[in-house]
Each structure stands twice: as structure tokens, then as C-alpha cells.
C-alpha positions in Angstrom: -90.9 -14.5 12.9 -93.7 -16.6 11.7 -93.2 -20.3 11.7 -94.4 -20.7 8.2 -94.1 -17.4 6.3 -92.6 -18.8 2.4 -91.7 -16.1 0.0 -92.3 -17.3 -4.0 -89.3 -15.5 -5.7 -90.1 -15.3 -9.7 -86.4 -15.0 -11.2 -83.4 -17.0 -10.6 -80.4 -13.8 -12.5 -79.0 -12.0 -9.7 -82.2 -10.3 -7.5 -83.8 -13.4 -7.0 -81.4 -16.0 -6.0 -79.7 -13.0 -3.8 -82.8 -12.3 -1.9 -83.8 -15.7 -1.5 -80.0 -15.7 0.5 -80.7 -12.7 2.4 -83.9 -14.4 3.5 -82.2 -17.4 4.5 -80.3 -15.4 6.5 -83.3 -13.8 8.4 -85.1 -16.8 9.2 -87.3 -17.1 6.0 -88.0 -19.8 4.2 -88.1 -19.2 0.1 -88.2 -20.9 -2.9 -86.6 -19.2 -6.3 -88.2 -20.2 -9.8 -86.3 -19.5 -12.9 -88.0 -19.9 -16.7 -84.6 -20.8 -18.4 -82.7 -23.8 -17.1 -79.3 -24.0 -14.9 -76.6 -21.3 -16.5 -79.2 -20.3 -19.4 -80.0 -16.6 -20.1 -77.5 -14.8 -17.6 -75.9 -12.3 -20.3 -72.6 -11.0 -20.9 -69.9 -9.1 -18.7 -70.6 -6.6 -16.0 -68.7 -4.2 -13.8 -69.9 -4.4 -10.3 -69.3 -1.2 -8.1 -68.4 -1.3 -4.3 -72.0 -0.4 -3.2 -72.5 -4.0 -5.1 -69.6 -5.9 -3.6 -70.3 -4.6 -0.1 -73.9 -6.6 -0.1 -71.8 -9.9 -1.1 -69.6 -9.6 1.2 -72.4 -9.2 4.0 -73.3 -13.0 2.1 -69.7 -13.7 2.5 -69.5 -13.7 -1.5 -67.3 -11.2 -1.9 -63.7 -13.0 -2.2 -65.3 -15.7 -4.1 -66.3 -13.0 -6.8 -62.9 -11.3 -6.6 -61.4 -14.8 -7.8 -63.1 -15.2 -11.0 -63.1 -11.6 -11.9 -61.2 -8.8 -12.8 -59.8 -5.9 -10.7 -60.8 -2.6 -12.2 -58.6 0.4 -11.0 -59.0 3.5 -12.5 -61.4 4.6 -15.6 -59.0 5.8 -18.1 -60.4 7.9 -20.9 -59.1 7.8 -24.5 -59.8 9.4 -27.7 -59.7 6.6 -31.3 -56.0 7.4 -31.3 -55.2 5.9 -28.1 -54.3 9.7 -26.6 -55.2 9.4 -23.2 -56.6 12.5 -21.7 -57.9 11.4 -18.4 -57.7 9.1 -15.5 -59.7 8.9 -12.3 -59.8 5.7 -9.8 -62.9 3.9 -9.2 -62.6 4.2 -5.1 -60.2 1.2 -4.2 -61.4 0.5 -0.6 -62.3 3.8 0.2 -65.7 2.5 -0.5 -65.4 -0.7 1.4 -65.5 -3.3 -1.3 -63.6 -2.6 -4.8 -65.1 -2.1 -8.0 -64.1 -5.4 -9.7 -65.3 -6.6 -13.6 -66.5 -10.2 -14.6 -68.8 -12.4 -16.5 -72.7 -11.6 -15.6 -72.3 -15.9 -15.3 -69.4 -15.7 -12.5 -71.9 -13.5 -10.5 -75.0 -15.9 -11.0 -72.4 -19.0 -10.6 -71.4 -17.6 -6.7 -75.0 -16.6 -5.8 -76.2 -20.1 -6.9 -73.7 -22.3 -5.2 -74.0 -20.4 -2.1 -78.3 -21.5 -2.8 -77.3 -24.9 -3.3 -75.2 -25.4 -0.1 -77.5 -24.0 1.9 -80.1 -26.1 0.3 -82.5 -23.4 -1.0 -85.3 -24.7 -3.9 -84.4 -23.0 -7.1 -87.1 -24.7 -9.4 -85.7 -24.4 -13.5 -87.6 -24.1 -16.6 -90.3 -22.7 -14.5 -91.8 -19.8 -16.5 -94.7 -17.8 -14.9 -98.2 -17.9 -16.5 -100.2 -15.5 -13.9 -100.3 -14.7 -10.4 -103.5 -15.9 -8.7 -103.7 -13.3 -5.2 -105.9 -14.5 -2.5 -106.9 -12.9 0.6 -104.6 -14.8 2.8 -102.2 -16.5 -0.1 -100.2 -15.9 -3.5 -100.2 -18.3 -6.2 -97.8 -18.4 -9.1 -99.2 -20.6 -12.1 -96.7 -21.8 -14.5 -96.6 -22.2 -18.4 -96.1 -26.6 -17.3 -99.4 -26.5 -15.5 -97.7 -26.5 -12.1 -98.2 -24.2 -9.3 -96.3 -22.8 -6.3 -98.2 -21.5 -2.8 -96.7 -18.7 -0.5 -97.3 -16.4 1.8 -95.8 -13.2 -0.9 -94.6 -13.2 -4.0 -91.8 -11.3 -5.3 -91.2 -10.5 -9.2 -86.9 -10.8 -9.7 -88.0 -11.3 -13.4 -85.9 -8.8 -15.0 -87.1 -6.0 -17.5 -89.4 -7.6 -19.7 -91.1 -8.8 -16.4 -94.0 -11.1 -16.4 -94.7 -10.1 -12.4 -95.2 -6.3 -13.4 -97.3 -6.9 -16.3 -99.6 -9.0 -13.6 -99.8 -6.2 -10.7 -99.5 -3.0 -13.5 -101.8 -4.3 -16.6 -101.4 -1.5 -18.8 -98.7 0.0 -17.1 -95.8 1.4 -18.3 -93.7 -0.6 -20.5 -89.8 -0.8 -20.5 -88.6 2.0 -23.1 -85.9 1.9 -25.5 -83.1 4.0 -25.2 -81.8 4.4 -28.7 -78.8 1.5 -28.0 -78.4 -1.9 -29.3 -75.4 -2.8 -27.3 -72.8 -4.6 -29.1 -70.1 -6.9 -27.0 -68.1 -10.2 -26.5 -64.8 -11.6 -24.8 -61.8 -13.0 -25.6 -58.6 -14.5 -23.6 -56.0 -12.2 -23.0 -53.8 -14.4 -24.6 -55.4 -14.2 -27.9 -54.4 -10.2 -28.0 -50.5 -9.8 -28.3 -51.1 -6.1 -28.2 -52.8 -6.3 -25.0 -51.0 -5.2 -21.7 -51.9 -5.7 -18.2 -53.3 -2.1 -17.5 -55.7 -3.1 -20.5 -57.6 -5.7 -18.0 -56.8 -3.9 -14.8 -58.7 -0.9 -15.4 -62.2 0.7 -17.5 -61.1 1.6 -20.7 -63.6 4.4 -22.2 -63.1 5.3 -25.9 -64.9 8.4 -27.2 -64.0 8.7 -31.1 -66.1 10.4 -34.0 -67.9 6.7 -35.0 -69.1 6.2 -31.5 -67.6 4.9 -28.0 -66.0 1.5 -27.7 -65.4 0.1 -23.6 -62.9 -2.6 -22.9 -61.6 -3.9 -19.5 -60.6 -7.7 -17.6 -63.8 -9.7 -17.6 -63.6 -13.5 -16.2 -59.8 -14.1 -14.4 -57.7 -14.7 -18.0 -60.3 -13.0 -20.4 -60.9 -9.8 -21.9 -64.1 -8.1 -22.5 -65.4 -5.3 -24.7 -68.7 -3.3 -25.3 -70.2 -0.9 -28.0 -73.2 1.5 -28.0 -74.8 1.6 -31.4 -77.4 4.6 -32.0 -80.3 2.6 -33.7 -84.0 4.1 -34.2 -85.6 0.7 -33.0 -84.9 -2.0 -31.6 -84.2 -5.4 -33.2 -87.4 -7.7 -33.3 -86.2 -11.2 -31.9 -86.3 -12.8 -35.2 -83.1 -10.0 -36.3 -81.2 -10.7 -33.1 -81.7 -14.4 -34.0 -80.6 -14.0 -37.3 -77.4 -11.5 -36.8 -74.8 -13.6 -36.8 -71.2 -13.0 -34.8 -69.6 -12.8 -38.4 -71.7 -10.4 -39.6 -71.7 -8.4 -36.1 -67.5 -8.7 -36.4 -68.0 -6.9 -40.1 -69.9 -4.6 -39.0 -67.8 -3.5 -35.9 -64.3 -3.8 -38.1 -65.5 -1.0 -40.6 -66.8 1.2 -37.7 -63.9 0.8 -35.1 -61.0 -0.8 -37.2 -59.3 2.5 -37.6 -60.0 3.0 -33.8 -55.8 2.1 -32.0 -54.6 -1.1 -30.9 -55.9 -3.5 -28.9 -59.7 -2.3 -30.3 -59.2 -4.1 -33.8 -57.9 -7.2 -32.5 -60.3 -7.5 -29.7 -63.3 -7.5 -32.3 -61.3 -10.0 -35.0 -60.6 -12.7 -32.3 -63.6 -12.8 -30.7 -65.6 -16.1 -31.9 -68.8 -15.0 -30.3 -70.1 -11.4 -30.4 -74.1 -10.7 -28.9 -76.2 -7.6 -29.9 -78.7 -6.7 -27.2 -81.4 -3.9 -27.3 -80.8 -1.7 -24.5 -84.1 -0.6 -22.5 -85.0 0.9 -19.3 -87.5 1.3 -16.7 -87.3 5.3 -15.7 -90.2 5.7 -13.4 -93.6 2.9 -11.9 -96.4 4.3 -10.4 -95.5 1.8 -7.1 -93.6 -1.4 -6.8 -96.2 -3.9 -5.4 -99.7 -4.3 -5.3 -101.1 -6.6 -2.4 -99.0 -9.6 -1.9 -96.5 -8.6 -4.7 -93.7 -7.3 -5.3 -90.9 -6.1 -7.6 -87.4 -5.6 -7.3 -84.4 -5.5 -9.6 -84.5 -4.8 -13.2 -88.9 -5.8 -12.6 -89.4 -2.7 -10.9 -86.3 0.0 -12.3 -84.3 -1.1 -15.1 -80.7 1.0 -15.5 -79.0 1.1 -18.6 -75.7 -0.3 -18.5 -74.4 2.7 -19.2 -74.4 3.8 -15.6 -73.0 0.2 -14.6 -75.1 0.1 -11.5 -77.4 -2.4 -12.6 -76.5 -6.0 -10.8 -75.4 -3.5 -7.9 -79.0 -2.0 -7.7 -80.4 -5.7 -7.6 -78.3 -6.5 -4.6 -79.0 -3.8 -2.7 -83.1 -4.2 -3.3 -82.5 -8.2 -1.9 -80.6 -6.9 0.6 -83.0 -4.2 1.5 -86.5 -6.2 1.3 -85.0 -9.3 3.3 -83.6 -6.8 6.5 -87.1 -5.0 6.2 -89.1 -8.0 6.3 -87.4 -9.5 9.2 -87.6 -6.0 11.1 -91.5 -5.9 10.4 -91.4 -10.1 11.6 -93.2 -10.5 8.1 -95.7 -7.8 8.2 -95.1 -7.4 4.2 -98.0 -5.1 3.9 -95.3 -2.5 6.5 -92.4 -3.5 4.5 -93.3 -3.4 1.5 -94.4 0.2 1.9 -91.0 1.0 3.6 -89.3 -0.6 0.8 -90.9 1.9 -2.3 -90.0 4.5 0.3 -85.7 3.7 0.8 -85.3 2.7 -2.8 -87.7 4.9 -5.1 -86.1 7.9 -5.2 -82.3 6.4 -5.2 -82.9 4.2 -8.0 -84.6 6.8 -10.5 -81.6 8.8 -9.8 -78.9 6.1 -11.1 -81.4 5.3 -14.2 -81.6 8.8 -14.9 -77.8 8.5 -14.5 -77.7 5.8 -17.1 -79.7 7.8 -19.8 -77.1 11.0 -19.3 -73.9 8.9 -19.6 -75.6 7.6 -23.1 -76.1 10.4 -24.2 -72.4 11.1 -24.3 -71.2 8.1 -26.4 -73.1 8.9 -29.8 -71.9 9.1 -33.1 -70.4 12.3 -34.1 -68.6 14.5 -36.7 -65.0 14.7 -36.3 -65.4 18.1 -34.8 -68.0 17.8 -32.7 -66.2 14.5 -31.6 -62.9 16.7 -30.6 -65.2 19.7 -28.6 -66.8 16.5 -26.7 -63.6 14.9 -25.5 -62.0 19.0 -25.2 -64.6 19.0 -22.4 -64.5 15.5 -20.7 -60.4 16.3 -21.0 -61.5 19.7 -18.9 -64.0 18.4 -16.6 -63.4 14.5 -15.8 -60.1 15.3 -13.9 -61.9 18.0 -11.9 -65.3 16.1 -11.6 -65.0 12.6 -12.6 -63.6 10.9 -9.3 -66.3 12.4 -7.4 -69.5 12.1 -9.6 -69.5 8.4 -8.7 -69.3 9.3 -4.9 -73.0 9.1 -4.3 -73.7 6.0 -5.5 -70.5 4.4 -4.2 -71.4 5.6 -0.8 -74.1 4.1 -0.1 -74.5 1.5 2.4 -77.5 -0.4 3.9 -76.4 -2.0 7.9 -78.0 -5.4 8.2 -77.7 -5.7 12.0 -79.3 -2.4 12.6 -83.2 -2.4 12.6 -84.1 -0.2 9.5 -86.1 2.3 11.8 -83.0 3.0 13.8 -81.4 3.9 10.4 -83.4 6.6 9.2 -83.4 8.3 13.2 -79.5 8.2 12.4 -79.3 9.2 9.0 
């Protein structure tokens, strides 16, 4: 490995400081930089599949995850009555790791404590400007006037990525889906009509005024997620401006009639967010030179297919093993990299977009022919549609060329 090979990681959510640990872990030195400070801008609650939780337990992460989050069984499917008309588990160990639910901030808190002990820069309030390349360099300029020198530069910068606009001017743009998602959280205790198979388990709703998700989030808490059909998405001066009041109204007259616990989850939460849901199907290439994207940069999911923080780990797992195999030949790795993750990825964000497409708003009868069919087909199909994405598995001790002879 070269002696002084340094990686500039843009992003500090989940991709970045992850890869930065991988790297560590490899031999490479790193440095993360974040534009929000400590804790700021991580989101809301996430489910994070075994193919997810089997690259933190490689960082040793895993158990310290399981103990701030939720366990998370089975999906069980119910119509705005509460008739439940199927159930399928989510792999339990079958898979390795189990699928498990939390706070997107309990995943960046275990992540970033890891960083910190293993004394690894991650540089807040850091918000990158432009992305001077040389021939034998990287530079990232920042908004403060400061400056950061490495060898490569990685974009972890999420979907509205600064990094991708740098190395694809003109390129494609993340596209709206048609979703403002709709969400918040609440402690168990708030919700007398909650039971424990409530926040053991993914509850999908699928009713005539749209679906409505709840399941455990942080150890004690509750969370819960709607997809709203909307033509375009809300400028940031409406996000700003809607209010959780006005975003509990709002979700009372649509899902009040839905059964118990879906009223009382919306009255008692205090704070309810409203993000725009985009995605990134499809990038002519991941990296250009000395750069290159990962995470929600370079293939945005919708949440919808709840492979998102999952697909992150996997590309920092990934890019660290390759660029140890290659001993820092990023020009190899970088090329090997596009080639192992392209085509997986673009499958699970098509995935995302499909799943969408079955939680609209309805009429009542095309509601009931909808959930006639998942009734028909989830028992038969349901289990085993996740397989391929559960399954997969990336071997760090195994050089990556002696992976593809196997596979």
C-alpha cells in the first residue's frame, strides 16, 4: 500500500463516514468532511435489511445498532380496517444479520463514534465549493475559503450532490418521483393502543386514501411513514413553512378513519417532517479522473424499496476492499467498482419506483381489487421477492478477483 495515499471523503451521513472506516481498516488514511455540523441533517427513521447489517458487523457495528433499534420480524399487510391479509418474515438470520428498524441518527451515531475512537478527521460545517483535479492531486475547495489535498476524492454527498454536479456538469439531475413523504415518531408509551407486535414488525397499510407504514424505530419509540401523490415537489421555502400542526391536520382528515393505533400515532406526535422523495435511476459513469461517487451521489433509491442506507454500506464496503486489492491503483478500482455495483443498484432503484407505484391513492374499488391481489400473491411471492437483494454478500478477506472466478 502506498505510504501516503489520503482519500478526501465529501459527506459525513452514512457512505462517507462508513468508507472512511473500511479504509481504516485497509491501511488508508482518510479524512471525512461534512457541510452540516455534528448530528445536523441525518433524517428520519430507516429500516436496515440484512445485506446492510452484514457490512456493520464486518465493522463490528452490528450489536451496537441492534441496541438502539428496533427488531423487525415479519412485514404484515393490512387493509384501513386493520383486516390483516398477509404476513411474510423479513429473513431472521437466514440472511446472516436481521433486518432491524431505527432512527437514520442511531445509524450515523454508531458509525461516528466508531470514527472518533479510532481517531479519524471528520471536518464539520465544511460545505464543498468545487473540486480542483490535478494531474497527480485532488483538491476540494470549501464555501469558508479552506481547502483539503488528497490523493482521490470521493463524493458521499447524498442526492442533491455537489461532487456529481462537479464531474457530470449538465448531467442528469435527481428526478422526482411523485412522493412527498410524510413521517415522525413517538414513544411507545404515548400510544395505549399500541402492542408489542406493533414495533416488532413492518406494518404496511394499503387503504383507498393512500398507504400509511408504522414499525419500532429508536429502542422505546415508534415510527410511522406516509406517501403523498403530489405533482411537484415542495420548493424549500413550503417545506420551511409547513408546519407539524398543519402536517398533523392534514394527515388526521386523510388517515383518521384508517384503525387503531394509525390515528393516535399522527395526534401524539409533536414533530412531523415532509420530505420530497427523489431518485437517481441511471449516470452515464460514477467517476471521472480522480473522483468518485458512491451512495445516494451516484444511485439514489426511494425509500420505498428500503435499501437505501444498505446500498451506501455496501458501496464503502466495496470501494475500500477494491482499493486495497488494487494497493491504490484508483484508476483499476474505480473501473472495477462501476462494474460490481452498476447493474445491482439500478435494479433495487427500479425496485423502489415499482413498490411506489403500489401505494397511491385510490377509489374504494380499485383500493379492494389492489389489496384482492397483494392478498393472492404476497403469501405466494412476497417472502421471496426480497431474496435477491437480501442475499447478497461482499467477502472482505477474499481479493475481489478471486470473487468473480468463484461466483
Amino acid at each position: 500500500m502506498p505510504d501516503k495515499f489520503h482519500v478526501l471523503i465529501i459527506g459525513g451521513g452514512v457512505a462517507g463516514p462508513a468508507l472512511a472506516l473500511f479504509l481504516n481498516k485497509a491501511g488508508i488514511s482518510s479524512a471525512v468532511y461534512e457541510a452540516y455540523g455534528p448530528g445536523g441533517e441525518v433524517g428520519g427513521g430507516l429500516g436496515l435489511a440484512p445485506n446492510g447489517m452484514n457490512v456493520l458487523a464486518v465493522l463490528e457495528l452490528a450489536d451496537a445498532l441492534r441496541r438502539r433499534a428496533s427488531p423487525a420480524r415479519e412485514n404484515r399487510i393490512y387493509d384501513e380496517r386493520g383486516h390483516r391479509f398477509a404476513t411474510f418474515d423479513t429473513g431472521g438470520t437466514e440472511f446472516g444479520e436481521p433486518n432491524i428498524s431505527c432512527m437514520r441518527a442511531d445509524l450515523h451515531a454508531v458509525v461516528a463514534e466508531k470514527c472518533r475512537r479510532q481517531n479519524i478527521t471528520i471536518a464539520y460545517r465544511k460545505r464543498l465549493s468545487r473540486v480542483e483535479r490535478r494531474d497527480e492531486s485532488v483538491v476540494a475547495h470549501f464555501e469558508d475559503g479552506s481547502s483539503a489535498h488528497g490523493d482521490i476524492l470521493v463524493g458521499a454527498d447524498g442526492i442533491h450532490s455537489r461532487t456529481r454536479r462537479e464531474i457530470l456538469p449538465g448531467g442528469p439531475e435527481p428526478e422526482f418521483v411523485g412522493i412527498v413523504g410524510i413521517g415522525g415518531a413517538v414513544p411507545c408509551n404515548d400510544v395505549p393502543t399500541l402492542s408489542k407486535a406493533d414495533t416488532e414488525n413492518f406494518n404496511f397499510v394499503f387503504g383507498p386514501e393512500g398507504f400509511f407504514g408504522y414499525c419500532g424505530g429508536s429502542a422505546g419509540e415508534v415510527m410511522w411513514w406516509s406517501n403523498l401523490p403530489r405533482e411537484r415537489p415542495y420548493s424549500s421555502e413550503e417545506l420551511r413553512s409547513l408546519s407539524s400542526q398543519a402536517l398533523k391536520t392534514q394527515m388526521l382528515a386523510r388517515y383518521g378513519t384508517y384503525y387503531e393505533p394509525i390515528p393516535s400515532l399522527i395526534a401524539r406526535t409533536e414533530e412531523i417532517i415532509a420530505l420530497n422523495v427523489f431518485d437517481v435511476q441511471s449516470l452515464p459513469r460514477w467517476h471521472d479522473g480522480r473522483v468518485m461517487l458512491i451512495g445516494d451521489a451516484a444511485h439514489a433509491v426511494s425509500p420505498n424499496a428500503g435499501q437505501g442506507a444498505s446500498q451506501a454500506l455496501e458501496d464503502a464496503m466495496m470501494l475500500a476492499k477494491l482499493l486495497r486489492d488494487c494497493a491504490c491503483d484508483y484508476r483499476r478500482a474505480f473501473v472495477l467498482f462501476e462494474r460490481e455495483r452498476k447493474p445491482r443498484v439500478e435494479r433495487v432503484v427500479a425496485e423502489g419506483r415499482r413498490r411506489g407505484g403500489d401505494k397511491t391513492i385510490v377509489s374504494p374499488f380499485k383500493s379492494k381489487i389492489r389489496n384482492l391481489m397483494l392478498r393472492l400473491l404476497l403469501p405466494m411471492f412476497g417472502r421471496y421477492s426480497q431474496n435477491w437483494m437480501f442475499r447478497y454478500r461482499i467477502d472482505w478477506e477474499s481479493a475481489i478477483e478471486t470473487e468473480r472466478r468463484a461466483a
